[in-house]
Structures are given as C-alpha cells and as structure tokens.
C-alpha distance (Angstrom), angle and dihedral (degrees) to the residues before:
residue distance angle dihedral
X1 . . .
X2 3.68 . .
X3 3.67 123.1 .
X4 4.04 105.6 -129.2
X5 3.65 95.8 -173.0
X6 3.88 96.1 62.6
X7 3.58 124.9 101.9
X8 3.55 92.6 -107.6
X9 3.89 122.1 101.0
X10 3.96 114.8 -108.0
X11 3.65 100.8 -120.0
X12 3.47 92.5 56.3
X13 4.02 99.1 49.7
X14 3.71 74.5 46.2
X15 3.62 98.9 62.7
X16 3.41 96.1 36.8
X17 3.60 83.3 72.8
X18 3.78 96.8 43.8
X19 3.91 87.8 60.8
X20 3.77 91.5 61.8
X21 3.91 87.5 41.0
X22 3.49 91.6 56.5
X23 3.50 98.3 47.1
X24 3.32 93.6 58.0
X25 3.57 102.3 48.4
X26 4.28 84.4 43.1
X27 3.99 79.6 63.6
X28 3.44 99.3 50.7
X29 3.89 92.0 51.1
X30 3.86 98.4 -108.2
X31 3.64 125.1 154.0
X32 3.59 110.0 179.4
X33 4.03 108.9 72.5
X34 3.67 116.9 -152.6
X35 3.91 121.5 -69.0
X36 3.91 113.4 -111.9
X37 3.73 89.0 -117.0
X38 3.76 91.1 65.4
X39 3.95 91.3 42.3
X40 3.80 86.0 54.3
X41 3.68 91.4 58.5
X42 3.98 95.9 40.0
X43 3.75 87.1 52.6
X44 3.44 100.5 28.9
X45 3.73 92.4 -146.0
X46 3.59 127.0 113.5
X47 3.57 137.1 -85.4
X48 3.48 108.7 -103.9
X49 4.27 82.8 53.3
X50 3.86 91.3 56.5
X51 3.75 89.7 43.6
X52 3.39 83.4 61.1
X53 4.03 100.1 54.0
X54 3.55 94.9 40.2
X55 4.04 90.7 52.9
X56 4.13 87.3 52.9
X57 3.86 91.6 53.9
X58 4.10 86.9 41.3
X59 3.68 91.5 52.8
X60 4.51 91.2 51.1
X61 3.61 83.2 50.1
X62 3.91 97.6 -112.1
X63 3.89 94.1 121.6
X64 3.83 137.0 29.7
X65 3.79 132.2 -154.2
X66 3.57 116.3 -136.4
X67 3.92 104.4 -175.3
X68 4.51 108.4 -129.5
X69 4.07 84.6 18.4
X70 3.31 111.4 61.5
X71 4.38 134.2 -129.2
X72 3.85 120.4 -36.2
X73 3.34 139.9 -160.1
X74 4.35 110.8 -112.3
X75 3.49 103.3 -132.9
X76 3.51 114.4 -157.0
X77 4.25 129.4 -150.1
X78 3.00 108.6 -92.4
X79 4.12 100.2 -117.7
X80 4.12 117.0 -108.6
X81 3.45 145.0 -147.7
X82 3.62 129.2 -169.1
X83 3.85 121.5 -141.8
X84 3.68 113.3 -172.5
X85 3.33 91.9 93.9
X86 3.72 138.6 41.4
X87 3.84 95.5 -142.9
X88 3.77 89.3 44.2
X89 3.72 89.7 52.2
X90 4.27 87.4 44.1
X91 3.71 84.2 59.0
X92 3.25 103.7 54.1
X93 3.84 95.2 64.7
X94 3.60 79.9 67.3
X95 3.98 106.8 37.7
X96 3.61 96.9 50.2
X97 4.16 95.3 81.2
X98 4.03 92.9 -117.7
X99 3.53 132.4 169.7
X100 3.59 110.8 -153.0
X101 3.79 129.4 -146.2
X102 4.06 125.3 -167.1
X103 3.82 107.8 -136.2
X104 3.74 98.0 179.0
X105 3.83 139.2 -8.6
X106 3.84 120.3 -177.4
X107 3.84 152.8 117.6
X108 3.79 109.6 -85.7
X109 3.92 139.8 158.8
X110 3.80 109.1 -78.5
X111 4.01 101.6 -108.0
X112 3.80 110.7 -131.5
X113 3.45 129.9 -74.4
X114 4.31 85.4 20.7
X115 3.52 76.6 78.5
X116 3.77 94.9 64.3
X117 3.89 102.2 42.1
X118 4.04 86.4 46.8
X119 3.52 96.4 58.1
X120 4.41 87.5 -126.2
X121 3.48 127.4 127.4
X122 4.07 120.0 -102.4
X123 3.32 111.6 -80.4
X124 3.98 95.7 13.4
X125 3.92 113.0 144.2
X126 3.94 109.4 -108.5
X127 3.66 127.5 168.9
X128 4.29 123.7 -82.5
X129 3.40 115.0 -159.7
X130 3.78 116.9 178.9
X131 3.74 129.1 -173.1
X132 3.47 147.7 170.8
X133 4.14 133.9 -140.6
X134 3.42 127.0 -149.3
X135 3.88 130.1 -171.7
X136 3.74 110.7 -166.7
X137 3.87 95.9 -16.3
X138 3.81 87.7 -50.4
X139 3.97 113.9 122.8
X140 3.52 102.8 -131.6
X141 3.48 118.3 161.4
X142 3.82 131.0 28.5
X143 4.18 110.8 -144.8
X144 3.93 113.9 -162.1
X145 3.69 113.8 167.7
X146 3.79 134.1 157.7
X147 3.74 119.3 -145.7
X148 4.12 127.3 -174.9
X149 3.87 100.2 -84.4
X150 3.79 98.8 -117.6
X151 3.96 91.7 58.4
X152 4.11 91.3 46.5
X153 3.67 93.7 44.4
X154 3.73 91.9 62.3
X155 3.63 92.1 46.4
X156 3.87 115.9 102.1
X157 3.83 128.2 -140.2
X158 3.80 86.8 -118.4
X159 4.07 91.7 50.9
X160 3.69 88.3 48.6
X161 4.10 99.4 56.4
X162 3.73 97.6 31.5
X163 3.99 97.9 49.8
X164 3.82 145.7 31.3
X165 3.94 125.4 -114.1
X166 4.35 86.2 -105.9
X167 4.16 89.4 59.8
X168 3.87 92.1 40.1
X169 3.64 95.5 44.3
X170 4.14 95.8 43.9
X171 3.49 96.4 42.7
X172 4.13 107.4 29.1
X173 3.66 98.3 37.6
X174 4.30 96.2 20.4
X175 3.99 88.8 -130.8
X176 3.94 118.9 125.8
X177 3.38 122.0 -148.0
X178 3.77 108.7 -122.1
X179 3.69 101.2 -178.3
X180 3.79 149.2 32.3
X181 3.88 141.9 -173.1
X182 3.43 127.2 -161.2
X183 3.35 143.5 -165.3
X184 3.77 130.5 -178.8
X185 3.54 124.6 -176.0
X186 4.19 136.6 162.9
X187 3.93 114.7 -117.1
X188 3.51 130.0 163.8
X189 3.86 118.3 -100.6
X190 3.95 112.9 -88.1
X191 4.54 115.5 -143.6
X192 4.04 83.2 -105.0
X193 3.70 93.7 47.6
X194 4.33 97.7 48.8
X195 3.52 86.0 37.9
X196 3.62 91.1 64.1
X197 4.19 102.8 25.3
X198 3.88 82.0 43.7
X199 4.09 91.2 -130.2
X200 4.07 123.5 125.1
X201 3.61 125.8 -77.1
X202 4.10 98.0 -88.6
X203 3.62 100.5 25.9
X204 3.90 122.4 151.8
X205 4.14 106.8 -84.6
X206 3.78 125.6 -170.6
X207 4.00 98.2 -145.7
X208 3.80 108.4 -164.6
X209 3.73 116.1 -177.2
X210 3.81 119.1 -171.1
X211 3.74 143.1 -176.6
X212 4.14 120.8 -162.5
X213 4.04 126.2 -165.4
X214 3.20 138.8 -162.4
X215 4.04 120.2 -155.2
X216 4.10 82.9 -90.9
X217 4.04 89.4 56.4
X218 3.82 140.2 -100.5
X219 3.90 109.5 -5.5
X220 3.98 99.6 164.8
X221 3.89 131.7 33.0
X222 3.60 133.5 162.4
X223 4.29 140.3 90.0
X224 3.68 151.6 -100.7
X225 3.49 133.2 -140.1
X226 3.83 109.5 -152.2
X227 4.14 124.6 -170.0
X228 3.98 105.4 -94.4
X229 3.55 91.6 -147.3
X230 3.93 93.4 56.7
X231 3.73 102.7 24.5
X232 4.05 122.6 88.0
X233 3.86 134.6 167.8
X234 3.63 132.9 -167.6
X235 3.66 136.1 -175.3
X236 3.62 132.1 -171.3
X237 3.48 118.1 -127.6
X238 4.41 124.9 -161.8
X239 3.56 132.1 -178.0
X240 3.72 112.2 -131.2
C-alpha cells in the first residue's frame, strides 16, 4: 500500500496504484471502474484525496466520468493491420500513428535457421536491427529483424525510425520487395518481451515472423512480438 510518510503527495501514490488497478480490470474485460466510495475505503483516505487520483488517470485518458453512472474504463481499438496485400501491409507501418524507437543496431552471428532463409553461411555476421513501436506513448510492438550486413551498415539511425524496410529497400538500394511470408502465432510473453511491451510475465503475444525478397532472393528475416490486448489483424478472404 502507499507509503504516507514519503515526500510524495497522496493522490499521486494513489494513482499510481489506480494505473495497475485499471489494467487489470482492462484485462479482464471490465467496464465499470470502482465507485469513489469503495476507493475511500481501500485507501482509507478521504474524498477530496481520491478525487484527486481518479482526475490524474481521467486527464491520461485511462478513465472517464460519466456524471449519474459512475467512472469507466476507456477502452481503446485495438490497432489493425491488413494482410492481403504486401503494400497494404507496407502501409500500415506508416498509417498506424507510431513513434518508433531503435533498441539495438549491430553486426552479430546470424542465429540459426536466419542463416538458411538469408542465403549466409552459419555463423556468418549479418545485420540486427531491433526496434520498438509506440502508439500514444504505449510500447506496442517489438521489431527484430536481421538484414545482410552490407545493406544494414549503410542504414542510418534516422532511416531506421522514420521508415520501414519496403521504403528503405526501394528507394536506398532501388530493389522492390516482391514477396512476403508470414507467420503469426500466440505465445506467452517472455521476461525480455514484458520488460519491454510493459505487460506481465505470460501475457497473450501475437508473434509474427516474416521473410521479404527481392527478385535476387530473401534480403530481410526476423519477428515481432505485438501486445495481444492491443494488436489485431484481418484478412480478406474471396472465392474465385
């Protein structure tokens, strides 16, 4: 529980604890947040205090007020991609409203089975290039690819937050990418992974691995773990 004798204001050790309320109840699907009443007695503060908290998480957009009803939990779209096509999917890197981060670009031994699908011997150096999406401040999306190393060398850290691996391969090297394959699968989050998505150890992961070629063969292969509880694809399917 909060610690009343730090330095820190109530309401805002308060709230701090609200976030991680309301992400748990978010999780379980709830809509209603608790009633001030029953955060007075959790708390054991008094009302104006609580007031207080619950205004902070109303002004980051976690909670509403809805005056005769009570606080809710803002639920936010989940964010989507479409698939069918690979400049659809291209665009989307784009049209979601992300702010990218780079985590990590480098040399490093080609990990096994990249080795295969980029056409380098085991063990080779490629090029790792790891970053991270946000959507309003919220990490969303984890981006680890691996590249051959004399296309990621000549990539700069500008390049690599401000544009996907289609753009920077069409227009920095002039090759289009002519084909995909993807994979997406549910796993469980790993320490690394909730560390970085900020989710719980075990929580739902949409892990997407994908392989992109160019007329020559495969120039980029790798995977992304998105947040399962912000993360949607769809597809459109026809019968010929």
């Amino acid at each position: 529980m909060s610690n009343y004798n730090s330095l820190i204001p109530k309401y805002v050790q308060i709230a701090d604890s609200l976030r991680k309320k309301v992400d748990e109840m978010y999780k379980e699907g709830k809509e209603k947040f608790l009633s001030d009443d029953e955060l007075i007695k959790m708390f054991d503060v008094s009302r104006m205090t609580i007031r207080q908290a619950v205004q902070l998480l109303v002004e980051e957009g976690l909670l509403k007020r809805i005056q005769g009803k009570g606080t809710f939990i803002v639920r936010k779209e989940k964010l989507k991609t479409d698939i069918a096509k690979l400049d659809t999917f291209f665009r989307g890197w784009y049209l979601e409203n992300f702010n990218v981060k780079l985590l990590y670009r480098g040399s490093v031994p080609c990990p096994e089975g990249i080795d295969v699908k980029l056409g380098v011997k085991p063990g080779e150096e490629v090029y790792q290039v790891k970053r991270l999406r946000l959507s309003e401040g919220i990490p969303i999306v984890i981006d680890n690819r691996y590249l051959l190393k004399k296309y990621g060398e000549q990539i700069t850290d500008e390049e690599y937050v401000n544009y996907s691996f289609s753009h920077l391969f069409s227009n920095k090297f002039n090759m289009s990418l002519t084909e995909g394959e993807i994979e997406i699968e549910a796993v469980l989050a790993s320490q690394e992974i909730s560390k970085i998505l900020d989710v719980s150890v075990g929580s739902p992961i949409l892990y997407r691995s994908v392989d992109l070629k160019v007329k020559k063969g495969c120039v980029l292969a790798g995977a992304s773990s998105y947040r399962g509880d912000m993360y949607k694809y769809k597809s459109l399917l026809s019968l010929d």
